[in-house]
C-alpha positions in Angstrom: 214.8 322.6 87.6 216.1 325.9 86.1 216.4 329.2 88.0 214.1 330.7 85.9 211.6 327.9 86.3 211.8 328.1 90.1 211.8 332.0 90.1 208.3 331.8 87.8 206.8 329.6 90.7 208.3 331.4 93.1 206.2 334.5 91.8 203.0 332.4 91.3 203.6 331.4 94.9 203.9 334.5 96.3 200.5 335.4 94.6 198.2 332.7 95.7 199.6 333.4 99.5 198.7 336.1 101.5 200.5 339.4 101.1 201.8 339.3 104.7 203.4 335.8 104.1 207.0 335.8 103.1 208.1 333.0 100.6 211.3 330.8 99.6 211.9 327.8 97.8 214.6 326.0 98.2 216.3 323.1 97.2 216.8 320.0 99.7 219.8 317.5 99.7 217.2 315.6 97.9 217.7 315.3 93.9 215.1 317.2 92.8 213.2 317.7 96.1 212.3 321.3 96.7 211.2 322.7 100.2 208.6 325.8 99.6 208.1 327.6 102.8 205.5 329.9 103.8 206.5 331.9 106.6 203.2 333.2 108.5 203.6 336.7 111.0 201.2 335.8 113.1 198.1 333.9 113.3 194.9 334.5 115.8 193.4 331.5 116.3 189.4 331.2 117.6 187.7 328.6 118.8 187.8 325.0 118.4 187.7 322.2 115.7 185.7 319.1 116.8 188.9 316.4 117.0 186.8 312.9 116.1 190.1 310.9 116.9 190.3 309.9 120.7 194.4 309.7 120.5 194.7 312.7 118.9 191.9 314.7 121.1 194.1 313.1 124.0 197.2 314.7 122.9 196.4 318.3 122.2 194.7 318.0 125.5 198.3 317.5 127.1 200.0 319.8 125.1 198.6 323.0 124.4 201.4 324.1 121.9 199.8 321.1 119.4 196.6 321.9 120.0 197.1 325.6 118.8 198.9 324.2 115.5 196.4 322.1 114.7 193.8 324.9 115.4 195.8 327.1 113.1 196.3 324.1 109.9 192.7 323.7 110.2 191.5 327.2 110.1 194.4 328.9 108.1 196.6 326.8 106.5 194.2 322.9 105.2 192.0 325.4 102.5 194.9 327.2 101.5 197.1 324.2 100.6 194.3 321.8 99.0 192.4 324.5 97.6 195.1 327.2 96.1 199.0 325.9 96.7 198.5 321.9 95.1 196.3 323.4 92.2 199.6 326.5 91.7 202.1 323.7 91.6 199.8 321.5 89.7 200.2 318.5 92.2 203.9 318.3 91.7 205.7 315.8 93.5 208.7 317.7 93.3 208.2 320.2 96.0 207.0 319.7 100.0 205.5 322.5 101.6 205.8 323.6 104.9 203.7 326.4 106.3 205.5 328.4 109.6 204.6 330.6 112.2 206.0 331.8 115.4 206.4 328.0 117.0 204.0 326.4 114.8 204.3 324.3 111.7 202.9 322.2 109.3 204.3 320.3 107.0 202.3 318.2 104.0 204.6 315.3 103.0 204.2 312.3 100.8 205.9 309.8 103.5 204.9 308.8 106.8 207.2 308.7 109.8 209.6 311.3 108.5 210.0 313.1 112.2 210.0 310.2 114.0 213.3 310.2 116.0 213.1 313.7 116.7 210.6 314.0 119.0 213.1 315.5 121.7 213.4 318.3 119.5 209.4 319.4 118.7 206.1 318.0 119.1 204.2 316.6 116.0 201.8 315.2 114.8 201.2 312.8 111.6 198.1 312.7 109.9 197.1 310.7 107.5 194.8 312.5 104.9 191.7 311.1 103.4 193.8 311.5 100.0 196.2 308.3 100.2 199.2 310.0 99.5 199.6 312.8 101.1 200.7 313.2 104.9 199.9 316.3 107.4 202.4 316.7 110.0 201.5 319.5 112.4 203.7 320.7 115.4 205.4 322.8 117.8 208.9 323.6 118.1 211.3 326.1 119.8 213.1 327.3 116.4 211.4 326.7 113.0 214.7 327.8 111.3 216.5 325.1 113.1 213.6 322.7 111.7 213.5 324.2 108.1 217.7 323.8 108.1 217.4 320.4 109.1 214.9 319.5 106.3 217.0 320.9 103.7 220.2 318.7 104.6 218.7 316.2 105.4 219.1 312.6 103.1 215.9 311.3 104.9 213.2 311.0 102.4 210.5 314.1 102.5 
């Protein structure tokens, strides 16, 4: 992809987001795999969302970190990427888009499985959409630079 190219979706990006968000993309060790990544302030979240999956209900009940980033892709973040970012990149399969704040990530992939083996460094989890191709990982971790870093060298497929 050319510079100007990137820049030009960079700016249509930075439209469709909120004001407050800052925006990159950035390429990955993968050819032709871009990362864009929404970086969030802060986010208030209210309330609850219903959790009709027993496993999943049981986890955010352990760990209250999860359960706040799956409160925040639900309220903030699942409209914004179905709704506004896939329709500004026109379903592109070259980019991956990970949406950050404070601790809290998520991460819309077309591969399942892609944090497994790194559990020791953040909590996560996958979810399978109702669209067959897509993948939602949300999670928790200490650093989201260290996480962002390690998904642009990484080889592993995004």
């Amino acid at each position: 992809m050319e510079r100007e190219q990137i820049i030009a979706l960079l700016k249509r990006v930075q439209n469709v987001c909120p004001p407050e968000c800052k925006v990159e993309i950035v390429p990955t060790k993968q050819k032709e795999i871009y990362l864009i990544i929404v970086q969030f302030p802060s986010a208030e979240i209210n309330g609850n969302v219903c959790v009709k999956n027993e496993k999943l209900r049981a986890v955010m009940a352990k760990n209250p970190a999860l359960k706040s980033a799956y409160l925040w892709e639900k309220q903030k973040i699942h409209n914004l990427h179905y709704e506004i970012m896939l329709p500004t990149l026109n379903d592109d399969i070259r980019f991956r888009t990970i949406y950050c704040c404070g601790s809290k990530f998520v991460f819309y992939a077309h591969t399942f499985g892609f944090f497994e083996g790194h559990a020791n460094i953040f909590d996560y989890v996958g979810i399978r959409e109702n669209d067959e191709d897509m993948y939602t990982y949300v999670g928790s971790c200490r650093n989201t630079d260290l996480l962002i870093g390690y998904m642009v060298s990484t080889f592993e497929k995004l």
